[in-house]
SEDOLO-545291 format. One record per atom (N, C-alpha, C, O, CB): x negated, y, z negated. Coordinates in pm, whole numbers, padded with zeros to 5 digits, always signed. Glycine has a CB too. Layout:
N
XYZ;...
***
This chain:
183
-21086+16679-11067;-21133+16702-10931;-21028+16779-10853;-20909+16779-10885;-21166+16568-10861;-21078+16845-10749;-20982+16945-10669;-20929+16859-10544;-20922+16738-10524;-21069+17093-10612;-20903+16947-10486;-20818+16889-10320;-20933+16817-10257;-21041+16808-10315;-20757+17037-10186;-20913+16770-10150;-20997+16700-10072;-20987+16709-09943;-20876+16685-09896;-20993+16587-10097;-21092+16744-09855;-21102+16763-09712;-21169+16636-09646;-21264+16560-09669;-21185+16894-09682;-21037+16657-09521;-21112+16510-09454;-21121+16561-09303;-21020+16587-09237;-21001+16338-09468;-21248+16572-09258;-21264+16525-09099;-21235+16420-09023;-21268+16302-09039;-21365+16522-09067;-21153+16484-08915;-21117+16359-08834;-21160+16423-08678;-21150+16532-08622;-20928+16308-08855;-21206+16304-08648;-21290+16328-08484;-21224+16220-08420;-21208+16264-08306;-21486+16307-08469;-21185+16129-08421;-21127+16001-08397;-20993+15970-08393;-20906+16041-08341;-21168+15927-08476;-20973+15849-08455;-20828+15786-08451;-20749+15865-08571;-20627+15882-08569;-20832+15605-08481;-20843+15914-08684;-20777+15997-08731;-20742+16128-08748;-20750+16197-08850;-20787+15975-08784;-20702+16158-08637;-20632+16273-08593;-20524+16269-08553;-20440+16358-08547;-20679+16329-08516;-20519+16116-08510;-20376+16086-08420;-20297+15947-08526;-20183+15902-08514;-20428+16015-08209;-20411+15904-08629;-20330+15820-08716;-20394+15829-08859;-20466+15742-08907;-20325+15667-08661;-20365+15925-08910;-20449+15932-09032;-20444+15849-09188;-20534+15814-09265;-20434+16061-09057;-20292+15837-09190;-20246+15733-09250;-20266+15773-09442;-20272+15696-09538;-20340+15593-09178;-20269+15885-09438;-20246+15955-09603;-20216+16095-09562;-20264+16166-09473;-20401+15953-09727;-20117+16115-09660;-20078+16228-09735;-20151+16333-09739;-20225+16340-09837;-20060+16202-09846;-20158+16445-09640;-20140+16577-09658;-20116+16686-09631;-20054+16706-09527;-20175+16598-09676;-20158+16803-09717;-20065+16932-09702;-20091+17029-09593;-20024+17132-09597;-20072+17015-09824;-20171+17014-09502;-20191+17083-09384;-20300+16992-09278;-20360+16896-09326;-20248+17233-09429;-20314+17019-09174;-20427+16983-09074;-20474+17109-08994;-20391+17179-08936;-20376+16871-08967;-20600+17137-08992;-20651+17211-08930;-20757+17205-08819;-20864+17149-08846;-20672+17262-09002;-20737+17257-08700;-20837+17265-08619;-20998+17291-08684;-21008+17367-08780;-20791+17370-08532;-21098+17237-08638;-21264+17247-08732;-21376+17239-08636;-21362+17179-08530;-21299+17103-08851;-21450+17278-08659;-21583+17279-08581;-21665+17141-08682;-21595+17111-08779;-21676+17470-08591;-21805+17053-08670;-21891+17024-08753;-22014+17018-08690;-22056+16910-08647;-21859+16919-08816;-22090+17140-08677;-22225+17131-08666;-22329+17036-08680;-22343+17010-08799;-22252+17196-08720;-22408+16974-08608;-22455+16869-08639;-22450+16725-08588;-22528+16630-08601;-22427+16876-08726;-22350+16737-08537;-22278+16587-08518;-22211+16600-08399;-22150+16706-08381;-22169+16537-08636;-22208+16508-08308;-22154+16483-08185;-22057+16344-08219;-22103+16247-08278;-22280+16463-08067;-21925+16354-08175;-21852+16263-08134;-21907+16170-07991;-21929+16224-07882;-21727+16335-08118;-21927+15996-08024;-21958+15904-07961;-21922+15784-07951;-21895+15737-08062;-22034+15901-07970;-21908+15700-07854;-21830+15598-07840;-22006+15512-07892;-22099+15502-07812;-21729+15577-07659;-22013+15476-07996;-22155+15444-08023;-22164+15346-08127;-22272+15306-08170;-22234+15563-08061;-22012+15291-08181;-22063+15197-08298;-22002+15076-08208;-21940+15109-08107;-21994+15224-08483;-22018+14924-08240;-21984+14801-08201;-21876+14795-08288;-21892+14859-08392;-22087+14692-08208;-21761+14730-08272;-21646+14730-08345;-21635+14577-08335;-21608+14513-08233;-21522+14824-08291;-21667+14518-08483;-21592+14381-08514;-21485+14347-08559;-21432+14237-08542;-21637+14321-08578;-21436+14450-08629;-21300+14439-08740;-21141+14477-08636;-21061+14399-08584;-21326+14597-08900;-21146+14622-08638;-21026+14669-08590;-20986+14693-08393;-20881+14698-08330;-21028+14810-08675;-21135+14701-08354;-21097+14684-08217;-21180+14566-08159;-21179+14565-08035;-21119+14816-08136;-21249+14469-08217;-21288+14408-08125;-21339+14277-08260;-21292+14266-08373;-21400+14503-08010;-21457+14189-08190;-21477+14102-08314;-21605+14074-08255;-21632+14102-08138;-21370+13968-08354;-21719+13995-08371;-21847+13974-08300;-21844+13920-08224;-21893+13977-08127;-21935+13933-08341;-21800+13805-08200;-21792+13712-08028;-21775+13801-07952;-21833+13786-07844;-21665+13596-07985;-21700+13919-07967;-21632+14031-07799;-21644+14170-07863;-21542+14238-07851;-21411+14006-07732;-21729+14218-07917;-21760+14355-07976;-21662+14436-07896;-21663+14419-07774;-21921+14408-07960;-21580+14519-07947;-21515+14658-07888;-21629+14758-07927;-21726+14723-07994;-21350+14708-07964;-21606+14912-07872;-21647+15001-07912;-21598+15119-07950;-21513+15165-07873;-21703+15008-07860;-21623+15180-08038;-21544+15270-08140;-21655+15381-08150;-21775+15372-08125;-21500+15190-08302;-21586+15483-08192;-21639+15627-08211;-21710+15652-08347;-21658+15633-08457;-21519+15728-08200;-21824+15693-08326;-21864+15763-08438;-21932+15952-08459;-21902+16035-08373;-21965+15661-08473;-21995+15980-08548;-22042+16099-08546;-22192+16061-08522;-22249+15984-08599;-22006+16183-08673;-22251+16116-08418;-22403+16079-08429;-22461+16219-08384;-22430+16303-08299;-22457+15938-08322;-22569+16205-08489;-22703+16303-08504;-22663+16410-08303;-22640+16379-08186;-22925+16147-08514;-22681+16546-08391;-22725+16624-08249;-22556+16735-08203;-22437+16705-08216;-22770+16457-08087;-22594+16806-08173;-22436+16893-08110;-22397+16960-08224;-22449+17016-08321;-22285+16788-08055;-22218+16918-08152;-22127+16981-08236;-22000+16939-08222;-21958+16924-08107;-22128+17109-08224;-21916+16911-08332;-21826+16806-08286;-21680+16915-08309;-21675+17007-08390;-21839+16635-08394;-21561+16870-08207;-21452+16976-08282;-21335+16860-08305;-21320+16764-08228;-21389+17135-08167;-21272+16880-08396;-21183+16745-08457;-21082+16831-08562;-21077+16954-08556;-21300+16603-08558;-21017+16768-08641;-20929+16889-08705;-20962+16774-08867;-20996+16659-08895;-20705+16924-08617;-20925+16894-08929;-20944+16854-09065;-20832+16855-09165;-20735+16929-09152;-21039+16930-09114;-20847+16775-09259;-20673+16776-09314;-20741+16806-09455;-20847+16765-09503;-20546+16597-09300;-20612+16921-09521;-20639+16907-09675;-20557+16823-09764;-20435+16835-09761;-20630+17032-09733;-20631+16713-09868;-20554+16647-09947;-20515+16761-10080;-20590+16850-10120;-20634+16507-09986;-20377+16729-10132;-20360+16763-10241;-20461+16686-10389;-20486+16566-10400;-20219+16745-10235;-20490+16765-10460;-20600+16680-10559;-20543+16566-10619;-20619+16486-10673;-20657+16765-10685;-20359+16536-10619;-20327+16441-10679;-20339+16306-10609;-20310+16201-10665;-20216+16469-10718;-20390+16316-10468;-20360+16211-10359;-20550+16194-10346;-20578+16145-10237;-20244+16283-10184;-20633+16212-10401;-20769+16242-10369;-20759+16119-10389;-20681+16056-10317;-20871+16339-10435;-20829+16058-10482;-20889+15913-10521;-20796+15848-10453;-20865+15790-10370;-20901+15864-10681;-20678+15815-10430;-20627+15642-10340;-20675+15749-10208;-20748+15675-10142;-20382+15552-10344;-20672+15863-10147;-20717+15879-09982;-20839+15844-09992;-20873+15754-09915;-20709+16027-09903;-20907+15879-10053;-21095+15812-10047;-21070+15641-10078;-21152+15556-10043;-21233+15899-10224;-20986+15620-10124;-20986+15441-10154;-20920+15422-10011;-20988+15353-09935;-20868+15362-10316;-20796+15472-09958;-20796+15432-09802;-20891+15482-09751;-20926+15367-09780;-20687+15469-09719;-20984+15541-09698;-21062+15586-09611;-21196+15534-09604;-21277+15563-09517;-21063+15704-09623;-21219+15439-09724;-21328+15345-09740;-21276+15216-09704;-21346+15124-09661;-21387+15343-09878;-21152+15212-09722;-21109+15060-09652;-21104+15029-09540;-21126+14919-09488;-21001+15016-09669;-21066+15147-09483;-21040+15207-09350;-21187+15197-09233;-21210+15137-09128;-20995+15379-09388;-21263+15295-09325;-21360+15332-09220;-21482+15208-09220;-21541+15162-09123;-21424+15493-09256;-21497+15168-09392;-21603+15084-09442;-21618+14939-09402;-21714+14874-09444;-21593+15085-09573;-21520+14880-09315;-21488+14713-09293;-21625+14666-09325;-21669+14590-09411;-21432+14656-09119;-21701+14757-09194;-21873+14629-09199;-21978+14751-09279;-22099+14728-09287;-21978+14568-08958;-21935+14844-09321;-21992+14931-09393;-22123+15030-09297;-22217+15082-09355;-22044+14840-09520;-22102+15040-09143;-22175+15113-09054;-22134+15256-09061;-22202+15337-08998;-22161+15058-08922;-22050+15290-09117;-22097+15469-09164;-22082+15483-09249;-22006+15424-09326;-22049+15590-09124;-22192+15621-09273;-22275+15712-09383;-22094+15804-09443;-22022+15886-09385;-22447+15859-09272;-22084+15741-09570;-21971+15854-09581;-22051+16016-09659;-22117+16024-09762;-21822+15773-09705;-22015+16117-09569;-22107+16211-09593;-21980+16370-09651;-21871+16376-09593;-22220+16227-09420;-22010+16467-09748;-22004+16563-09773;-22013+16659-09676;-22086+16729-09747;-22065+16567-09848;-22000+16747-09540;-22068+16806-09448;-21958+16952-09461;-21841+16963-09498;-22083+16707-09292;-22055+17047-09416;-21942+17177-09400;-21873+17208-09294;-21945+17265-09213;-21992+17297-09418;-21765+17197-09259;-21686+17264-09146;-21657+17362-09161;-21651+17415-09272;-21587+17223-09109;-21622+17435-09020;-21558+17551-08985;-21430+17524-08964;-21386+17430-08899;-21611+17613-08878;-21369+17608-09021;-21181+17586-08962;-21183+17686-08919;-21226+17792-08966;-21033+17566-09061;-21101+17648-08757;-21083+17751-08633;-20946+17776-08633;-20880+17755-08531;-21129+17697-08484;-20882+17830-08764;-20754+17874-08766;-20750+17993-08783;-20651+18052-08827;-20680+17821-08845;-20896+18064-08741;-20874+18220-08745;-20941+18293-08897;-20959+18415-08891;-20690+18247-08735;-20972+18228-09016;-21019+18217-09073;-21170+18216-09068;-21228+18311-09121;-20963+18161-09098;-21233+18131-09018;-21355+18086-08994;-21423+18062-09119;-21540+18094-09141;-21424+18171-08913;-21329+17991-09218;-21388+17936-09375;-21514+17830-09336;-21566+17754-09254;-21243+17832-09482;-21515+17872-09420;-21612+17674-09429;-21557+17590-09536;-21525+17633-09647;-21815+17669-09486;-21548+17469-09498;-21527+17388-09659;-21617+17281-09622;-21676+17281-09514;-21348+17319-09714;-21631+17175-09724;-21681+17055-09766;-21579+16931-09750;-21478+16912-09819;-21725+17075-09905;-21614+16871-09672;-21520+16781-09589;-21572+16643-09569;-21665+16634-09490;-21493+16840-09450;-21518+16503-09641;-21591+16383-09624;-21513+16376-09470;-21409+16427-09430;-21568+16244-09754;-21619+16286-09403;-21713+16278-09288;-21729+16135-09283;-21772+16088-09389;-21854+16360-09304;-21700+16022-09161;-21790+15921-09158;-21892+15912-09022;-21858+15889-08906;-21706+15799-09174;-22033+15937-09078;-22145+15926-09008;-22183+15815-08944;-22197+15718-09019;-22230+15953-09072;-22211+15790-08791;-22239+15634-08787;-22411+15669-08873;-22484+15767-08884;-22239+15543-08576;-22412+15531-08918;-22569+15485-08982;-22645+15426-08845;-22614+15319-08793;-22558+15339-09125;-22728+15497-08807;-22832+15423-08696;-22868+15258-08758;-22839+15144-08722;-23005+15531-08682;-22950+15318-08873;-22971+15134-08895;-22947+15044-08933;-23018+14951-08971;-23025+15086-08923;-22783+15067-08927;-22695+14890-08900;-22673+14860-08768;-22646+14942-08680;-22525+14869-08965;-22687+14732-08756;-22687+14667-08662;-22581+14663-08602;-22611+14599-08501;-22724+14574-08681;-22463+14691-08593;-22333+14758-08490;-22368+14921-08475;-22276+14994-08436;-22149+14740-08577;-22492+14978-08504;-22496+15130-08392;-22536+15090-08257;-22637+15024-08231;-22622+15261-08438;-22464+15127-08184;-22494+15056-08043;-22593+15179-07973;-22684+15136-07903;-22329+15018-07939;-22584+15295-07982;-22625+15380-07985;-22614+15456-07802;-22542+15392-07725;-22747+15342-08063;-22652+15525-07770;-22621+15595-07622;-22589+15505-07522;-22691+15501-07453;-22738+15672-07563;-22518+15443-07481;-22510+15334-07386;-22464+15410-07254;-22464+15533-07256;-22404+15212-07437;-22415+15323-07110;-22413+15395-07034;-22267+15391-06991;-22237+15275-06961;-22510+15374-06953;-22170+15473-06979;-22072+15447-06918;-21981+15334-06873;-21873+15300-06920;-22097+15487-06857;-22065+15272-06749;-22024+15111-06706;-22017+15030-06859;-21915+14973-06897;-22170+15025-06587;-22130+15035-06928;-22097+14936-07023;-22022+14971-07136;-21992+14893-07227;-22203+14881-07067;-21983+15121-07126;-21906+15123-07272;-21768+15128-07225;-21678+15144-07307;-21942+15258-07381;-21731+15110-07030;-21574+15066-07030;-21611+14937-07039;-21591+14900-07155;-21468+15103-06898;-21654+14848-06971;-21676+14695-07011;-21672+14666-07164;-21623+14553-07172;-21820+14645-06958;-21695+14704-07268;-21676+14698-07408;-21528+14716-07423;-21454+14629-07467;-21759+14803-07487;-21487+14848-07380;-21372+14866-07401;-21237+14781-07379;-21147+14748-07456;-21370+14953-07353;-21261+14758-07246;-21174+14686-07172;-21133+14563-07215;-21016+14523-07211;-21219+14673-07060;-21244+14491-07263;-21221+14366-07349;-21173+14360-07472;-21100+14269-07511;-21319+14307-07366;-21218+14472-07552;-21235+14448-07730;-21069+14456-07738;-20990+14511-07660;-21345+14603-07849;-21047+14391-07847;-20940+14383-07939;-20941+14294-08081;-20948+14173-08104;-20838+14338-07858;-20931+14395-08151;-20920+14363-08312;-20820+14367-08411;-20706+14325-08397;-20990+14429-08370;-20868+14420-08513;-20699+14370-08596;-20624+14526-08581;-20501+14531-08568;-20713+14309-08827;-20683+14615-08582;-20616+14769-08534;-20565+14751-08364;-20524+14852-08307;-20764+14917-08547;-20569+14646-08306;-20531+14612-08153;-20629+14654-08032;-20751+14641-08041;-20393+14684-08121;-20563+14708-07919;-20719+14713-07801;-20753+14811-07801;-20695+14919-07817;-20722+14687-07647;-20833+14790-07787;-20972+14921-07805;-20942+15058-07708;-20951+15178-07734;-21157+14844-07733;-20886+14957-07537;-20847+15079-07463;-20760+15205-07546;-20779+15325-07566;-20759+15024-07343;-20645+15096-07583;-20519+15228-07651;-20569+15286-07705;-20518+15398-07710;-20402+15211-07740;-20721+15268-07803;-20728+15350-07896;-20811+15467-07845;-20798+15575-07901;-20774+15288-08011;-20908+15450-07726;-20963+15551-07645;-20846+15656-07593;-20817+15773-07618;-21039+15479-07523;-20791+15545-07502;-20665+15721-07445;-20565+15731-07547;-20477+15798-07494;-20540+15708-07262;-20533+15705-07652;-20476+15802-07771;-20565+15848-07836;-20515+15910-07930;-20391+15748-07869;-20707+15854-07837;-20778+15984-07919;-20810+16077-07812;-20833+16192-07848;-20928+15947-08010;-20819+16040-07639;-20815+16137-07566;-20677+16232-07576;-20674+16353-07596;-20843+16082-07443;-20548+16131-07552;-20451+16243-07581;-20423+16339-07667;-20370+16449-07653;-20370+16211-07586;-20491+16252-07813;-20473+16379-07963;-20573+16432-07941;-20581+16527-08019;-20472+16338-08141;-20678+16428-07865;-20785+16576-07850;-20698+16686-07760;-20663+16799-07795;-20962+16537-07746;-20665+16595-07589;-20602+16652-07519;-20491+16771-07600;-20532+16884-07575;-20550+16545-07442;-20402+16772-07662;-20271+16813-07748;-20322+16923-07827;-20271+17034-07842;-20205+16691-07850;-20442+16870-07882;-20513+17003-07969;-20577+17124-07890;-20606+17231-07944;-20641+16949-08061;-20597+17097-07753;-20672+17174-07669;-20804+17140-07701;-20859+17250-07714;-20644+17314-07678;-20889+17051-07722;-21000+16971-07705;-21055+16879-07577;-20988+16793-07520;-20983+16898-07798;-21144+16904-07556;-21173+16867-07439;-21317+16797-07400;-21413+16861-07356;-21150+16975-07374;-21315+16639-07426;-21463+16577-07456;-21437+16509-07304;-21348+16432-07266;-21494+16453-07623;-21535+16561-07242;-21573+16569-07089;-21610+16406-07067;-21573+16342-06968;-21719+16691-07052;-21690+16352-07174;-21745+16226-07132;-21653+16124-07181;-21646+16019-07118;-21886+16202-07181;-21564+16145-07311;-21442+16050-07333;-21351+16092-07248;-21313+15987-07196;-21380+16046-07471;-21295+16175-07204;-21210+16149-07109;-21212+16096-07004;-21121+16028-06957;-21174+16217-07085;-21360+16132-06931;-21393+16012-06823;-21368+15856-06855;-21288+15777-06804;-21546+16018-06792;-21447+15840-06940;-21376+15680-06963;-21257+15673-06972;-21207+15609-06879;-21408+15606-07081;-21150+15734-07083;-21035+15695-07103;-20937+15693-06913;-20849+15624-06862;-20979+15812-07237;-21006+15790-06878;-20949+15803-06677;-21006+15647-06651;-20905+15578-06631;-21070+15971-06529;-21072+15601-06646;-21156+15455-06576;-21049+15402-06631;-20952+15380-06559;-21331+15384-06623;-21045+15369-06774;-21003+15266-06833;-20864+15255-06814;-20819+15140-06819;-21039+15267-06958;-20771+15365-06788;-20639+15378-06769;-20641+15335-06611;-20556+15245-06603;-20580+15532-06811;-20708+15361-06461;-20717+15305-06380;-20764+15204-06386;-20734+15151-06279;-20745+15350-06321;-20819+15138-06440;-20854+14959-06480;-20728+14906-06515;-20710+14800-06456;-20966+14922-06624;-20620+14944-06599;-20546+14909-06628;-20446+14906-06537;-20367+14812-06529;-20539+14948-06713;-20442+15048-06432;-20311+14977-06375;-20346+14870-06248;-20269+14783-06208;-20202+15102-06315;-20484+14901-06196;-20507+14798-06111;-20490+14604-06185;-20506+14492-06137;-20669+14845-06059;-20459+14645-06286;-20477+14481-06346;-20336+14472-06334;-20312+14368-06272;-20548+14441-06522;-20232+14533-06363;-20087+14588-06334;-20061+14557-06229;-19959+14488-06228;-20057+14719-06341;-20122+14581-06087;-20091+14632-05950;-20114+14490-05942;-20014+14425-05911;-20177+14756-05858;-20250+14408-05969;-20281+14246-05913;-20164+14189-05980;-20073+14223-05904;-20445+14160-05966;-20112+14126-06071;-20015+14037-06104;-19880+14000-06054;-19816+13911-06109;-20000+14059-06198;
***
Protein backbone atom coordinates (compact mmCIF):
# COMPACT_ATOMS: atom_id res chain seq x y z
CA UNK A 1 0.00 0.00 0.00
CA UNK A 2 1.11 3.65 -0.71
CA UNK A 3 1.12 6.88 1.46
CA UNK A 4 -1.93 7.91 3.06
CA UNK A 5 -3.97 11.11 3.12
CA UNK A 6 -5.77 12.35 6.00
CA UNK A 7 -8.35 15.22 6.26
CA UNK A 8 -8.52 17.22 9.07
CA UNK A 9 -11.41 19.81 9.62
CA UNK A 10 -11.30 19.62 13.37
CA UNK A 11 -9.12 18.94 16.32
CA UNK A 12 -7.01 17.43 13.90
CA UNK A 13 -5.40 20.10 12.52
CA UNK A 14 -4.34 21.46 15.70
CA UNK A 15 -3.67 17.86 17.34
CA UNK A 16 -3.23 15.25 14.96
CA UNK A 17 -1.25 12.96 16.90
CA UNK A 18 0.71 10.74 13.96
CA UNK A 19 3.49 11.06 11.94
CA UNK A 20 3.73 13.01 8.89
CA UNK A 21 5.64 14.23 6.01
CA UNK A 22 3.83 17.37 5.11
CA UNK A 23 0.32 19.19 5.87
CA UNK A 24 -1.48 20.88 3.39
CA UNK A 25 -4.08 23.43 3.04
CA UNK A 26 -7.49 21.39 1.09
CA UNK A 27 -10.75 22.14 -0.08
CA UNK A 28 -13.61 18.89 0.34
CA UNK A 29 -16.54 19.35 -1.72
CA UNK A 30 -19.46 18.00 -0.35
CA UNK A 31 -19.21 18.33 3.17
CA UNK A 32 -19.64 21.13 5.54
CA UNK A 33 -17.84 21.38 8.85
CA UNK A 34 -20.49 21.22 12.00
CA UNK A 35 -20.74 21.34 15.52
CA UNK A 36 -23.40 18.36 14.96
CA UNK A 37 -22.35 15.13 16.67
CA UNK A 38 -23.21 14.56 20.71
CA UNK A 39 -19.93 13.75 22.31
CA UNK A 40 -19.90 10.97 25.05
CA UNK A 41 -16.33 9.86 25.13
CA UNK A 42 -13.76 12.74 24.71
CA UNK A 43 -15.70 15.94 25.37
CA UNK A 44 -18.55 15.21 27.21
CA UNK A 45 -20.46 11.87 28.52
CA UNK A 46 -24.16 10.64 28.12
CA UNK A 47 -25.47 12.11 31.39
CA UNK A 48 -23.92 15.79 29.96
CA UNK A 49 -23.41 15.25 26.13
CA UNK A 50 -20.65 17.81 24.79
CA UNK A 51 -20.68 18.69 21.22
CA UNK A 52 -18.12 17.99 18.68
CA UNK A 53 -17.62 18.60 15.00
CA UNK A 54 -18.36 16.63 12.23
CA UNK A 55 -18.51 16.63 8.27
CA UNK A 56 -22.18 16.77 7.29
CA UNK A 57 -23.87 16.34 3.88
CA UNK A 58 -24.00 19.86 1.76
CA UNK A 59 -21.14 22.82 1.05
CA UNK A 60 -17.70 22.76 1.22
CA UNK A 61 -15.41 22.29 3.84
CA UNK A 62 -11.61 23.86 3.94
CA UNK A 63 -9.31 21.98 6.55
CA UNK A 64 -5.73 20.94 5.66
CA UNK A 65 -4.66 17.57 4.86
CA UNK A 66 -1.60 15.66 5.94
CA UNK A 67 0.41 13.08 3.91
CA UNK A 68 1.35 9.80 5.72
CA UNK A 69 4.48 8.10 4.69
CA UNK A 70 3.28 4.41 3.48
CA UNK A 71 5.39 3.00 6.34
CA UNK A 72 3.22 4.82 9.11
CA UNK A 73 -0.24 3.94 7.10
CA UNK A 74 -1.74 0.99 9.00
CA UNK A 75 -0.92 2.08 12.95
CA UNK A 76 -2.29 6.01 11.56
CA UNK A 77 -5.59 4.31 10.38
CA UNK A 78 -5.37 2.11 13.72
CA UNK A 79 -5.00 5.61 15.61
CA UNK A 80 -7.58 7.33 13.72
CA UNK A 81 -10.18 4.61 14.32
CA UNK A 82 -9.44 4.73 17.94
CA UNK A 83 -9.48 8.16 17.83
CA UNK A 84 -12.39 9.09 15.80
CA UNK A 85 -14.48 5.57 16.28
CA UNK A 86 -15.13 5.65 20.38
CA UNK A 87 -19.13 5.27 19.77
CA UNK A 88 -18.55 4.51 16.11
CA UNK A 89 -20.83 7.83 14.76
CA UNK A 90 -18.67 8.48 11.70
CA UNK A 91 -18.69 7.12 8.23
CA UNK A 92 -14.86 6.63 7.71
CA UNK A 93 -14.94 7.66 4.03
CA UNK A 94 -12.30 7.73 0.90
CA UNK A 95 -13.31 11.46 -0.52
CA UNK A 96 -11.24 13.66 -3.06
CA UNK A 97 -9.65 16.84 -2.01
CA UNK A 98 -8.24 19.73 -3.48
CA UNK A 99 -4.90 20.92 -2.14
CA UNK A 100 -4.72 24.72 -2.21
CA UNK A 101 -0.97 24.79 -2.28
CA UNK A 102 -1.05 26.10 -5.70
CA UNK A 103 -1.14 22.86 -7.23
CA UNK A 104 -4.78 22.27 -7.27
CA UNK A 105 -4.14 18.21 -7.21
CA UNK A 106 -6.72 16.17 -6.04
CA UNK A 107 -6.00 13.17 -3.89
CA UNK A 108 -7.99 10.52 -1.97
CA UNK A 109 -8.04 11.33 1.57
CA UNK A 110 -9.76 9.25 4.61
CA UNK A 111 -12.37 11.53 5.96
CA UNK A 112 -14.61 11.06 9.10
CA UNK A 113 -18.27 11.61 8.01
CA UNK A 114 -20.78 12.16 10.77
CA UNK A 115 -23.43 9.10 10.11
CA UNK A 116 -26.98 10.78 10.38
CA UNK A 117 -28.36 7.54 11.71
CA UNK A 118 -26.66 7.12 14.96
CA UNK A 119 -28.13 8.35 17.59
CA UNK A 120 -25.36 11.03 18.78
CA UNK A 121 -26.01 13.05 15.18
CA UNK A 122 -27.50 15.84 16.83
CA UNK A 123 -27.88 17.36 13.66
CA UNK A 124 -28.51 21.47 12.87
CA UNK A 125 -29.18 22.75 16.26
CA UNK A 126 -29.42 26.34 17.16
CA UNK A 127 -26.68 28.34 18.47
CA UNK A 128 -28.06 28.96 22.17
CA UNK A 129 -28.07 25.28 22.46
CA UNK A 130 -24.92 24.27 20.93
CA UNK A 131 -23.05 26.93 23.51
CA UNK A 132 -25.15 25.37 26.33
CA UNK A 133 -23.69 21.86 25.16
CA UNK A 134 -20.53 23.29 25.01
CA UNK A 135 -20.17 25.04 28.04
CA UNK A 136 -20.91 22.06 30.09
CA UNK A 137 -19.41 18.99 28.23
CA UNK A 138 -16.24 17.54 29.41
CA UNK A 139 -14.77 14.19 28.60
CA UNK A 140 -11.77 12.21 28.64
CA UNK A 141 -10.05 14.56 25.73
CA UNK A 142 -11.16 17.49 28.54
CA UNK A 143 -13.79 20.60 27.89
CA UNK A 144 -15.38 20.83 25.03
CA UNK A 145 -15.04 24.79 25.18
CA UNK A 146 -11.01 24.47 24.72
CA UNK A 147 -11.59 22.32 22.09
CA UNK A 148 -13.96 24.83 20.10
CA UNK A 149 -11.55 27.96 20.45
CA UNK A 150 -8.45 25.83 19.61
CA UNK A 151 -10.01 24.57 16.35
CA UNK A 152 -11.16 28.24 15.89
CA UNK A 153 -7.57 29.36 16.45
CA UNK A 154 -5.97 26.47 14.09
CA UNK A 155 -8.52 27.57 11.41
CA UNK A 156 -7.88 31.22 12.48
CA UNK A 157 -3.65 30.59 11.82
CA UNK A 158 -4.39 28.86 8.53
CA UNK A 159 -6.36 31.85 7.26
CA UNK A 160 -9.74 29.97 7.53
CA UNK A 161 -12.54 31.51 8.48
CA UNK A 162 -15.92 29.54 9.71
CA UNK A 163 -18.24 32.50 10.38
CA UNK A 164 -20.65 30.34 12.50
CA UNK A 165 -17.78 28.53 14.70
CA UNK A 166 -16.26 31.45 15.46
CA UNK A 167 -19.33 33.00 16.71
CA UNK A 168 -19.68 30.46 19.23
CA UNK A 169 -16.12 30.05 20.12
CA UNK A 170 -16.58 34.46 20.78
CA UNK A 171 -19.84 33.47 23.21
CA UNK A 172 -18.13 30.77 24.73
CA UNK A 173 -14.81 32.61 25.47
CA UNK A 174 -17.14 35.59 26.90
CA UNK A 175 -19.03 33.00 29.01
CA UNK A 176 -15.94 32.17 30.30
CA UNK A 177 -14.59 35.22 31.43
CA UNK A 178 -17.81 36.39 32.92
CA UNK A 179 -17.66 33.09 35.09
CA UNK A 180 -13.94 34.51 35.84
CA UNK A 181 -15.24 38.08 36.54
CA UNK A 182 -18.23 36.42 39.18
CA UNK A 183 -15.82 34.48 41.55
Amino acid sequence: MGELWVFGYGSLIWRPGFPFLEAVPARLAGFHRSLCIYSHVHRGTPEQPGLVLGLDRGGSCLGRVFRVDAQHRDETIAYLRAREQATAVYLERHLPVTLLDGSARRVAAVAYVADRSHPQYAGRLDPDRQIALVSTGIGQSGINRDYVISTVAALTDLGIRDAALTRIAAALAETATDCTAAE
